[in-house]
C-alpha positions as CSV (number, residue, x, y, z in Angstrom):
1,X,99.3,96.4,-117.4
2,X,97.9,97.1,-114.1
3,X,98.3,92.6,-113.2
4,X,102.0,93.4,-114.1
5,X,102.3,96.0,-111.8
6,X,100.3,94.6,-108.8
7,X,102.8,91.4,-109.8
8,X,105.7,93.4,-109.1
9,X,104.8,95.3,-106.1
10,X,104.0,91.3,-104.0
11,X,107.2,90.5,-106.0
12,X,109.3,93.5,-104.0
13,X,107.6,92.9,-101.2
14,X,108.2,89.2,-100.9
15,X,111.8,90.1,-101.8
16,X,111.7,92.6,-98.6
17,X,110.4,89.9,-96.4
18,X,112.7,87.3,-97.2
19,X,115.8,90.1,-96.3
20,X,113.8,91.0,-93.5
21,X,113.6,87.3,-92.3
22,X,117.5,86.8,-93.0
23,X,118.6,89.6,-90.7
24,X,119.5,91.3,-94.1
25,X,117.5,94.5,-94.8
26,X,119.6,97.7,-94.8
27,X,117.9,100.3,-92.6
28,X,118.3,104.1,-93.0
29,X,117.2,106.2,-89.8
30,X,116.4,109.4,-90.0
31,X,114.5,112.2,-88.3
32,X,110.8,112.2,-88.7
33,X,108.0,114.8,-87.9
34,X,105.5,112.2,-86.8
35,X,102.4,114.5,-88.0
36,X,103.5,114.6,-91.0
37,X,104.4,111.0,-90.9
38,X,100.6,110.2,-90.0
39,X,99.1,113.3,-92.7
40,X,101.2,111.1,-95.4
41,X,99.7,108.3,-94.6
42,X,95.9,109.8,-94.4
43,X,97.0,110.8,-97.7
44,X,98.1,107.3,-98.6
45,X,94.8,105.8,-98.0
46,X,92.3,108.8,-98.4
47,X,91.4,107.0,-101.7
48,X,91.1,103.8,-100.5
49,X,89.2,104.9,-97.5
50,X,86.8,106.3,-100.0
51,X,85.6,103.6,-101.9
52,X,84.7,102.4,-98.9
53,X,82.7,105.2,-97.3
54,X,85.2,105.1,-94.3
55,X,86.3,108.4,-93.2
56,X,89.9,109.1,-92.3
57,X,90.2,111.6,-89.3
58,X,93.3,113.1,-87.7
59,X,93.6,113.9,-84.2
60,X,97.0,115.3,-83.5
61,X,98.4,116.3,-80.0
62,X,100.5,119.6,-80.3
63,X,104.3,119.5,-79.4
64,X,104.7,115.8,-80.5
65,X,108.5,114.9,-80.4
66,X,110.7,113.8,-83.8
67,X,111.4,110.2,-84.3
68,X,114.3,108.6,-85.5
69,X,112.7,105.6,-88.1
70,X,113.5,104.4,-92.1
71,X,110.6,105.7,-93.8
């Protein structure tokens, strides 16, 4: 079960890639906090990070503007 799923998530991301590479991915913009963008991805990886006795740190400057990006 868990060869099935890796499977399917190269197979999504190949299929991404090719649209990419055509000039045929939709995007969808929106406003993003970009601390919360980059605590997300701490998150993300935390476990990851882990296993590997690598510590994931934060060091966020105050007053950071929004982004506009497809999450």
């Amino acid at each position: 079960l868990g060869e099935v799923a890796l499977l399917e998530r190269l197979i999504e991301d190949l299929r991404l890639l090719a649209l990419a590479d055509a000039g045929q991915l939709p995007l969808y913009p929106e406003a993003l906090v970009p601390a919360q963008l980059l605590r997300d991805a701490q998150r993300s990886f935390a476990q990851q990070a882990a296993e590997r006795d690598v510590t994931l740190r934060l060091e966020l400057a105050d007053g950071l503007p929004e982004l506009t990006a497809d999450p």
